[in-house]
C-alpha positions in Angstrom: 55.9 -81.4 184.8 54.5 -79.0 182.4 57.1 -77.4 180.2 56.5 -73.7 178.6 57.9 -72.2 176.0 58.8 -69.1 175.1 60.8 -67.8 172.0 62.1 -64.6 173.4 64.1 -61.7 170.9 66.9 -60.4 173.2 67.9 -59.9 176.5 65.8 -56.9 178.2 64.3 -58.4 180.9 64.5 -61.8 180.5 65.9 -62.5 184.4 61.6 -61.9 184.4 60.8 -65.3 183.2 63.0 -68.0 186.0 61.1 -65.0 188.6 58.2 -65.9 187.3 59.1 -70.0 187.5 59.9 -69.5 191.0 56.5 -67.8 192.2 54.3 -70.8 190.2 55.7 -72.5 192.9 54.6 -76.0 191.3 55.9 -78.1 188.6 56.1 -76.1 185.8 59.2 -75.0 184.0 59.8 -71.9 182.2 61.9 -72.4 179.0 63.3 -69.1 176.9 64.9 -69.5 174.1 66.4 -66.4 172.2 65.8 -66.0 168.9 68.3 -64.1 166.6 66.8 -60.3 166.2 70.2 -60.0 163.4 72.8 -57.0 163.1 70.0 -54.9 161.7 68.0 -54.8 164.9 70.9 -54.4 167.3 69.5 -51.8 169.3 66.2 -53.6 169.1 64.6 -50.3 168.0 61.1 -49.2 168.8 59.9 -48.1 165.1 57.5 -49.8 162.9 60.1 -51.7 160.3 62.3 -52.9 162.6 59.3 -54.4 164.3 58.6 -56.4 161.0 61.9 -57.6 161.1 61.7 -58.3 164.3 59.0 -60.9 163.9 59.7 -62.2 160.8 58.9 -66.4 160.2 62.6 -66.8 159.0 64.1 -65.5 162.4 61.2 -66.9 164.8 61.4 -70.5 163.2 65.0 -70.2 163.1 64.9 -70.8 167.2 61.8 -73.3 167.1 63.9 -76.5 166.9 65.7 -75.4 170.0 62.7 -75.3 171.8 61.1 -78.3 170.5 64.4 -80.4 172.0 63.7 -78.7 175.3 59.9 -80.6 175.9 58.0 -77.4 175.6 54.2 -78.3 175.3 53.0 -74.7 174.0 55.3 -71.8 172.6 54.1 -68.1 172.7 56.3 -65.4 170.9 57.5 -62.9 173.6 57.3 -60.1 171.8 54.2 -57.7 171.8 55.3 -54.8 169.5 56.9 -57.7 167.4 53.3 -59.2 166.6 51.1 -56.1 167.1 53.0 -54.5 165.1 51.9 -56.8 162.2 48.2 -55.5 162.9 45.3 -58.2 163.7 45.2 -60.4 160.8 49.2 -60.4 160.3 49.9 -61.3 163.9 47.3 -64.2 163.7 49.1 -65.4 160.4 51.8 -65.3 162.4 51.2 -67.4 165.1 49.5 -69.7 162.6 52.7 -70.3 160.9 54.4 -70.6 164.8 51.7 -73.5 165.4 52.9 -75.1 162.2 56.6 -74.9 162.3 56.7 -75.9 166.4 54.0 -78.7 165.9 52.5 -77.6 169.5 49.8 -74.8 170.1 50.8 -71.2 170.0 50.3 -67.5 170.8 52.1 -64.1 170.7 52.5 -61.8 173.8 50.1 -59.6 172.0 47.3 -61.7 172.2 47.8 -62.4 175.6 46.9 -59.6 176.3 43.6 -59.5 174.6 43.1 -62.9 176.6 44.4 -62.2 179.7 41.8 -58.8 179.8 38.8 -61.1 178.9 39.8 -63.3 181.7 39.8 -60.7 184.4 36.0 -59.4 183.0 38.0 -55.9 182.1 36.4 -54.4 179.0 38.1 -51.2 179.4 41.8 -50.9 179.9 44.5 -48.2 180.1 47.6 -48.4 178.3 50.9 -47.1 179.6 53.9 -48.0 177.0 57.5 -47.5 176.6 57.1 -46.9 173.0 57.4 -43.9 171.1 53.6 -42.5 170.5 52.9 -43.8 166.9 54.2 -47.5 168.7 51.7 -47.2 171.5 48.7 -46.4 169.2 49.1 -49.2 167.3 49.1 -51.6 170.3 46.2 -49.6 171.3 44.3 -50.5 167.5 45.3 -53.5 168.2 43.3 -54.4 171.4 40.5 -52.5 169.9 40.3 -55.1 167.3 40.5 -58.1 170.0 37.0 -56.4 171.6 38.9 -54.7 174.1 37.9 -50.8 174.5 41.0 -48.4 175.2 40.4 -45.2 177.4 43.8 -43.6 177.7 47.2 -44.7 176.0 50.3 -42.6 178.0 53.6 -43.1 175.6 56.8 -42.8 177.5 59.0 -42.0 173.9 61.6 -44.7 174.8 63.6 -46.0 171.6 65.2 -48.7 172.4 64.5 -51.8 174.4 67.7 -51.7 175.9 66.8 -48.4 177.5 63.1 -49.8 178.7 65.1 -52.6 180.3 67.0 -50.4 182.3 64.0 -48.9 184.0 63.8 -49.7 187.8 60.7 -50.1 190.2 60.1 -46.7 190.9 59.7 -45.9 187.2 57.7 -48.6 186.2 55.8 -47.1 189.0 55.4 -43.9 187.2 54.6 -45.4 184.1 51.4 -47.3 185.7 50.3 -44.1 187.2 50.2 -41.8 184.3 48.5 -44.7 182.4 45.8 -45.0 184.2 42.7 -43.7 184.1 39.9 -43.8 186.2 37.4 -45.4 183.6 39.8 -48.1 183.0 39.5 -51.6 184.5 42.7 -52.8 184.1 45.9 -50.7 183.3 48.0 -52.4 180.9 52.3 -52.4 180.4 52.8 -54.0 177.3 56.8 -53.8 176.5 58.5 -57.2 177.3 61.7 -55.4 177.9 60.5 -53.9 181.4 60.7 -55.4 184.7 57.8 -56.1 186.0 57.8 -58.9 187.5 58.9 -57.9 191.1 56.4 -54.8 191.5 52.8 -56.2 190.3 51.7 -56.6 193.4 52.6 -53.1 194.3 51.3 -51.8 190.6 48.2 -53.3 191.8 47.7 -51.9 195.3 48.8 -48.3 194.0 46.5 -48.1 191.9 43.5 -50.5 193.0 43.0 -52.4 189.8 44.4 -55.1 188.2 47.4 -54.6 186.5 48.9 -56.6 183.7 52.2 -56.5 182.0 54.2 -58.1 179.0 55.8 -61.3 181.0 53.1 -61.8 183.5 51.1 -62.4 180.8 53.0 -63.9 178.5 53.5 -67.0 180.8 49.7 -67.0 181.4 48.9 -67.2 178.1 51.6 -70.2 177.7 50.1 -72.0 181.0 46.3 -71.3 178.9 47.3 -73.2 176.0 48.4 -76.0 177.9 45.5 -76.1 180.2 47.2 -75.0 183.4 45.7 -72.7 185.7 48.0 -72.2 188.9 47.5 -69.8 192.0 50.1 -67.1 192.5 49.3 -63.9 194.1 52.9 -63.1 193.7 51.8 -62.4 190.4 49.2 -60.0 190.5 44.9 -60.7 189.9 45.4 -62.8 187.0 46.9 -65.4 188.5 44.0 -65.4 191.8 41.0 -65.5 189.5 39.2 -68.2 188.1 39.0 -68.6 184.6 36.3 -66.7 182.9 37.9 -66.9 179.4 36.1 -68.8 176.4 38.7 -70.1 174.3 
């Protein structure tokens, strides 16, 4: 049994992650722990400060010892504008001190999804976020940084992750398709607070690329650190490719 871990910062989405369990389809459990985003951050607001907050050590190691009782052998932060939004060198201080406090290796969502676009060979990605514009560029800066070259970035404006969480299939849908663009390789949804999960096989075949969102990945990147690479077309190209990825 191979036990993830993932520190997760409220409750958009999060039926994702026993989804995701269920399509690995071997022994590997998926354990989310929530960490506490604090009265400040009720709404969980898409805007740079909060996003600081969001991520801060004091509320991410506040949840660690939860999720070192539970076996976890890796721990990635599931948040991507909550380490993004600390800009290269922040969010790799931050998952530094993560490593540190957890004693176990670990990554952000955010990273993922620098490694999870090496692994597929995509060099050149589309972006479609949830985020108000100014959110989405910085995501974009941020996977320019991790070697990855960004040819369109479409902003949805949403506010809130509560509101992103309450986006169905057929919007997600939309979202992909006015992301992507046709030099891309790869179109990417980086808000942890959509479903995904359900539609990335469709995502895919709509648009005839790989597609790869905040969840999907964020397990990847988990199942990376502990050395576990596990065939699931249920869950899009990522998880039907061999591993290209130099770590």
């Amino acid at each position: 049994m191979t036990a993830l871990g993932l520190l997760h910062p409220g409750h958009s989405a999060e039926d994702d992650y026993p989804r995701i369990e269920q399509l690995l389809g071997s022994d590997i459990r998926v354990d989310l722990v929530r960490t506490d985003p604090g009265t400040d951050l009720a709404e969980d607001a898409h805007q740079g400060d909060a996003l600081l907050r969001l991520g801060a050590p004091h509320r991410i190691a506040a949840a660690v010892e939860r999720l070192r009782l539970s076996g976890a052998e890796a721990v990635v932060w599931a948040s991507t504008s909550g380490s993004f939004g600390y800009g290269w060198e922040g969010a790799h201080d931050q998952v530094r001190t993560l490593a540190t406090t957890a004693g176990m290796p670990a990554s952000s969502t955010s990273f993922a999804f620098v490694h999870a676009a090496r692994e597929l060979g995509a060099a050149r990605v589309a972006v479609g976020a949830t985020y108000p514009r100014e959110v989405a560029a910085r995501f974009a800066e941020f996977l320019r940084a991790g070697g990855v070259e960004v040819t369109a970035v479409h902003s949805a404006g949403i506010a809130t992750a509560a509101e992103a969480g309450a986006l169905g299939e057929a919007e997600v849908l939309a979202l992909a398709r006015a992301a992507d663009d046709a030099g891309a390789e790869a179109v990417l949804l980086p808000d942890t607070a959509l479903h995904t999960v359900a539609c990335v096989p469709a995502l895919e075949k709509e648009l005839g690329k790989p597609v790869l969102t905040a969840n999907q990945v964020t397990v990847w990147e988990a199942l990376r650190l502990t050395d576990r690479r596990v065939n699931a077309p249920g869950l899009g190209a990522l998880f039907t490719r061999e591993p290209i990825v130099q770590v």
